[in-house]
C-alpha positions as CSV (number, residue, x, y, z in Angstrom):
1,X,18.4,48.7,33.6
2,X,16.6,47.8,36.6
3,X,14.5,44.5,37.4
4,X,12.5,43.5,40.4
5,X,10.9,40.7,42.1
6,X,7.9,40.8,44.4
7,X,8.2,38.8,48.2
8,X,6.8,39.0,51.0
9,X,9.9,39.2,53.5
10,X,12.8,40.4,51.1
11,X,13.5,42.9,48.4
12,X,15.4,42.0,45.6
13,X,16.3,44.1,42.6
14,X,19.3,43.7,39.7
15,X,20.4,46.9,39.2
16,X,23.7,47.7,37.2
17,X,24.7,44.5,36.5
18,X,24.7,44.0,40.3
19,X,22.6,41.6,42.4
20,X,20.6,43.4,45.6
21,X,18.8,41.1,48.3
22,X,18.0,43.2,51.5
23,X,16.0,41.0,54.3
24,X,12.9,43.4,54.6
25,X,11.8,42.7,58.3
26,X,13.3,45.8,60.6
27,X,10.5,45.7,62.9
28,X,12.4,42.4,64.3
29,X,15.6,43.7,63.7
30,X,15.5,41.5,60.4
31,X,15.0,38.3,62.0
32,X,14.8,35.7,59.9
33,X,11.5,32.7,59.2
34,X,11.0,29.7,56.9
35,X,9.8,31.6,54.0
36,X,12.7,34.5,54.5
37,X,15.1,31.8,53.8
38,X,13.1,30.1,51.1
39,X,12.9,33.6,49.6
40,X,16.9,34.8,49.9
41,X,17.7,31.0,48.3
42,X,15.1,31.5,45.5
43,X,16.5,35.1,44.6
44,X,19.9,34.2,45.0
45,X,19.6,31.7,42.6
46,X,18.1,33.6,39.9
47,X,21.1,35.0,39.4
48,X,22.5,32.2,37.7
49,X,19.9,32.8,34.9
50,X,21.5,36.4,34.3
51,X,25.4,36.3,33.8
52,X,25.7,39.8,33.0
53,X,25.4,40.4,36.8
54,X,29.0,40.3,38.4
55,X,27.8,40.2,42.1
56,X,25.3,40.4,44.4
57,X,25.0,42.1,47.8
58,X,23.2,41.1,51.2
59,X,21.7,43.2,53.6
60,X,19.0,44.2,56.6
61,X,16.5,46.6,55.6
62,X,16.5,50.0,57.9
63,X,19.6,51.4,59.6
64,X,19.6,49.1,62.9
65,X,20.1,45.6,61.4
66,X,21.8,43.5,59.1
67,X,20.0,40.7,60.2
68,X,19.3,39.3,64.0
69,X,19.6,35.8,63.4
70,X,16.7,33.2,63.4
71,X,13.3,34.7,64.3
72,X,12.5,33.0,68.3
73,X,8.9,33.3,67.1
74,X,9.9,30.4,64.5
75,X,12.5,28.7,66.1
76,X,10.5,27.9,69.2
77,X,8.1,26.0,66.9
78,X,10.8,23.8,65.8
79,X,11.2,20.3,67.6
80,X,13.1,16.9,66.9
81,X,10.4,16.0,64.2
82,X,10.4,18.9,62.5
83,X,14.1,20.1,62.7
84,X,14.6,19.5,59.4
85,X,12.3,21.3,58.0
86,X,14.7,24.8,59.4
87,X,18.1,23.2,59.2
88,X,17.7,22.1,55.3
89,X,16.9,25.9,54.8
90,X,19.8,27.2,56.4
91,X,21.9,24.8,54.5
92,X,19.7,25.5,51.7
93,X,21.0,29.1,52.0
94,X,24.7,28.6,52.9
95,X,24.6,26.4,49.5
96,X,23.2,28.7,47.2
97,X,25.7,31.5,48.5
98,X,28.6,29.8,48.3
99,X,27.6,28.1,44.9
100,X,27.0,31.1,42.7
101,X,29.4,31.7,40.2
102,X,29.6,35.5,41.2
103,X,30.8,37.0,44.3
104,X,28.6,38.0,46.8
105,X,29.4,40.9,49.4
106,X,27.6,41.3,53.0
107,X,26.9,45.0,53.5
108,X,26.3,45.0,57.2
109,X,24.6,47.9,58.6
110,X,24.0,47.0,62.2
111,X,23.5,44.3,64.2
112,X,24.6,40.9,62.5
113,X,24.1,38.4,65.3
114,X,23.7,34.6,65.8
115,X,22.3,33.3,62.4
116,X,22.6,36.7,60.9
117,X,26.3,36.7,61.8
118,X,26.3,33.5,59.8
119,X,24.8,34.4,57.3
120,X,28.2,36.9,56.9
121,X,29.8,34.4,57.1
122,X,28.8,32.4,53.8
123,X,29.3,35.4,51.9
124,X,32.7,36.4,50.1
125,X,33.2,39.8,51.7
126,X,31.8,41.8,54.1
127,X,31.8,45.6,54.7
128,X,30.3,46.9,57.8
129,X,28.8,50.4,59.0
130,X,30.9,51.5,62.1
131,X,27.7,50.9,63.5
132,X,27.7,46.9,63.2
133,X,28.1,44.5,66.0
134,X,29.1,40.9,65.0
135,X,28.4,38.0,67.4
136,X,26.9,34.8,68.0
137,X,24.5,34.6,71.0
138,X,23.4,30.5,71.3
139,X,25.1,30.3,74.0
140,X,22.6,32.7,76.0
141,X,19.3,31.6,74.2
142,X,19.6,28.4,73.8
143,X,21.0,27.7,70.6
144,X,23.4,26.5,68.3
145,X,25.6,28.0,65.6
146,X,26.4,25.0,64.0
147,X,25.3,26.0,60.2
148,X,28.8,27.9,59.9
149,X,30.4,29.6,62.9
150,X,31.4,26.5,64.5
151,X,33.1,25.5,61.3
152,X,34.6,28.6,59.9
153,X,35.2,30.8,62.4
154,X,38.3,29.0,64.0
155,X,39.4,29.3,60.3
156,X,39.0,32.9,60.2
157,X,39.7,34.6,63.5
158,X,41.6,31.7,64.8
159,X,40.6,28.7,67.5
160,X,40.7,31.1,70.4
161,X,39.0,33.7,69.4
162,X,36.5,31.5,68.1
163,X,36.0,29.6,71.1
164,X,36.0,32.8,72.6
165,X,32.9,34.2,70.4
166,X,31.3,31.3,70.7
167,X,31.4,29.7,74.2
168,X,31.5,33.4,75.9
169,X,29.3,34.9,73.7
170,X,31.3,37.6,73.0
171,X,30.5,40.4,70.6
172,X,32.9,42.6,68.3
173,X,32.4,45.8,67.4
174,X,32.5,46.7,63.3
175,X,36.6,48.0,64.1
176,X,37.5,45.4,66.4
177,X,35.8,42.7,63.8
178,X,38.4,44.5,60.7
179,X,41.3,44.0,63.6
180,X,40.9,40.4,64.7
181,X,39.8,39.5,60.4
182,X,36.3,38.5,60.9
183,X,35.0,41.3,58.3
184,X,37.1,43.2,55.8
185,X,36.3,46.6,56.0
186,X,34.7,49.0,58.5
187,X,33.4,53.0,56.9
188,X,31.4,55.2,58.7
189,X,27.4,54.7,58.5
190,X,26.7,57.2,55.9
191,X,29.1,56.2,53.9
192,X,28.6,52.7,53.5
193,X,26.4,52.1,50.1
194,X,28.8,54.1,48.4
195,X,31.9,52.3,49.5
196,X,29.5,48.9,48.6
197,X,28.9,50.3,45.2
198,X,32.2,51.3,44.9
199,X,33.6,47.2,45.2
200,X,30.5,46.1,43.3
201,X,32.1,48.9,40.3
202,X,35.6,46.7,40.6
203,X,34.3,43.8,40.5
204,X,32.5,44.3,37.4
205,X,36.1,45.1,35.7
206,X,37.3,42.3,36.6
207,X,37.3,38.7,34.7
208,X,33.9,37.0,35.3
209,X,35.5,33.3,34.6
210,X,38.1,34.1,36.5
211,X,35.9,35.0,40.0
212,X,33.8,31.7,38.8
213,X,36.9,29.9,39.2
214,X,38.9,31.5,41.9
215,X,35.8,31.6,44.2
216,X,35.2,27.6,43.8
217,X,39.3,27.7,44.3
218,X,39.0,29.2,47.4
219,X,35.9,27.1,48.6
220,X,37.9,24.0,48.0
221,X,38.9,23.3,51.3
222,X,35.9,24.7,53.5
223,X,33.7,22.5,51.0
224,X,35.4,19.6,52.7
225,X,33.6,20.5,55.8
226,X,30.4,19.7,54.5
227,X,30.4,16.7,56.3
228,X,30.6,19.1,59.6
229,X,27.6,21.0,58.7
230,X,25.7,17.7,58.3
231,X,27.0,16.8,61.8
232,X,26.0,20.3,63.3
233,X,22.2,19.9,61.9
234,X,22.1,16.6,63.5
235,X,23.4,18.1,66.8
236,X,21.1,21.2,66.4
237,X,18.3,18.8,65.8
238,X,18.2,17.9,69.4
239,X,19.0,21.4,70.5
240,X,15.3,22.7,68.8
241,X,12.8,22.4,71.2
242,X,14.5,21.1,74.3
243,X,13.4,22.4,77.6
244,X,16.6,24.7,77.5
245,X,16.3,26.3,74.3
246,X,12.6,27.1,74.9
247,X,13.7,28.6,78.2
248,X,16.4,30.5,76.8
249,X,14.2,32.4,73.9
250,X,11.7,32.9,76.0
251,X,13.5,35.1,78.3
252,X,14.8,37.0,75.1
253,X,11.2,37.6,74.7
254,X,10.6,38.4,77.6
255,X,13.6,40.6,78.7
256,X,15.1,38.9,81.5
257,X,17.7,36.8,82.1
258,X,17.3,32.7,81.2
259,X,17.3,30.0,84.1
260,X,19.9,27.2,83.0
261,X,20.9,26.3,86.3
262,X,17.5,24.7,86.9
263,X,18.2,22.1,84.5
264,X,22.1,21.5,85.9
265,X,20.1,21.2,88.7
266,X,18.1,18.5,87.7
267,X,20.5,16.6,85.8
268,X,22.5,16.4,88.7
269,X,19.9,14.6,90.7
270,X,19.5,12.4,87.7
271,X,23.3,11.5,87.8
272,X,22.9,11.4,91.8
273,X,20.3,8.8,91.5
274,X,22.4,7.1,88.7
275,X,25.3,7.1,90.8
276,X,23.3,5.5,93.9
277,X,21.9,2.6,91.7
278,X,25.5,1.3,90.6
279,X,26.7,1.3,94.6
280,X,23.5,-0.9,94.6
281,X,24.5,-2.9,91.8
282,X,21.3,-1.9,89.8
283,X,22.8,-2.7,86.7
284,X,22.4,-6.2,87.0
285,X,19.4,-8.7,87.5
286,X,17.8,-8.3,91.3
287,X,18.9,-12.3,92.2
288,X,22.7,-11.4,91.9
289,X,22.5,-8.1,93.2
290,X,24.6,-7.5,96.8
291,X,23.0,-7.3,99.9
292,X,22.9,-5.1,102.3
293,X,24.8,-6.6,105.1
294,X,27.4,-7.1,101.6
């Protein structure tokens, strides 16, 4: 039996006793927007409604992308007021991933960058086309991957490696992501719905109170660093918006490298000035201020 839902940015079908939400926007290599994550979080949660499914499975539409990350043509819209308004969703998201009682595998068919990559990262399991690249790109646009990498990655890959992904922007390839234990499994392109279908067939033979319980098991102690993620919105709340970020997406858009040393630039003339005014003993009222002749 088969049962689908109608959106606007995302399929969703329950096929088989198994969950399917595919993020239906190739032409931007399945960049994400507001209602995209409203309409993951809404699907995903329907599931809870149906226990006769034993898992559900994420993915990008197409054969380029599993997902991008956060759409620039969004994210540039975003400022301190209205930060919240993106952050809640992607926590919103997260939540609703790692809170269903069922499994849920990320079947990564390409590119899985930035928020996309995080979005991996929530899930349970991940499977990759030798195809997939796996990275997080802030760092270069003007972002910040505080809604998960920051927070699980050193747990996964290790603090290095993490810092190493994150600060360098480095990218993994779908074999090299299996290697360092960011994914579980890499299997050639063609071949990668079938080896999907093939874990979601195990999983259905397995105990579904016992994955209800071993999954919140396992989440115990990365639930303890929910206090993090509200920290990382907070931080990210100042990131959206800012001079930089803007700067940094829209060179993405426009193909061409992004000017950050301007802004080094600028705050060291700031700290210069700073600097200046304590020799001058600025930082006190005028009538007890040295002069010149000391």
């Amino acid at each position: 039996m088969t049962t689908r839902a109608k959106y606007r940015d995302i399929l969703f079908e329950v096929k088989d006793e198994v969950a399917w939400v595919t993020i239906n926007r190739p032409r931007v290599r399945n960049a994400f927007r507001e209602q995209t994550l409203d309409e993951m979080t809404e699907a995903l949660r329907s599931t809870r409604e149906d226990p006769s499914i034993a898992c559900a499975v994420i993915t990008g539409a197409g054969d380029q992308a599993f997902s991008a990350g956060g759409d620039f043509y969004a994210m540039m819209r975003l400022n301190r007021a209205n930060a919240h308004m993106w952050n809640d969703r992607m926590l919103g998201l997260a939540m609703a991933i790692r809170g269903l009682p069922i499994p849920v595998i990320a079947m990564v068919n390409g590119w899985c960058m930035g928020g996309g990559h995080e979005v991996a990262l929530w899930c349970d399991l991940v499977i990759a086309s030798d195809r997939a690249v796996f990275g997080q790109t802030g760092a270069k646009v003007g972002a910040c991957p505080t809604v998960g990498a920051t927070q699980y990655l050193p747990r996964i890959i290790g603090e290095r490696l993490a810092r190493e992904m994150i600060l360098l922007a480095r990218t993994f390839t779908a074999p090299e992501a299996v290697a360092v234990g960011l994914i579980n499994k890499c299997v050639p392109h063609e071949k990668l719905l079938d080896e999907t279908r093939e874990w979601c067939e195990r999983l259905k033979g397995h105990s579904a109170q016992t994955l209800r319980a071993t999954k919140k098991s396992l989440n115990h102690e990365s639930d303890e660093l929910y206090a993090s993620w509200q920290h990382g919105m907070e931080l990210l709340a100042h990131i959206w918006g800012s001079e930089e970020s803007l700067e940094g997406m829209q060179a993405f858009r426009d193909n061409r490298k992004p000017d950050f040393r301007k802004f080094r630039l600028r705050n060291k003339q700031a700290l210069d000035e700073y600097l200046r005014g304590l020799a001058r003993d600025e930082n006190q009222p005028p009538s007890l201020r040295r002069s010149e002749s000391g």
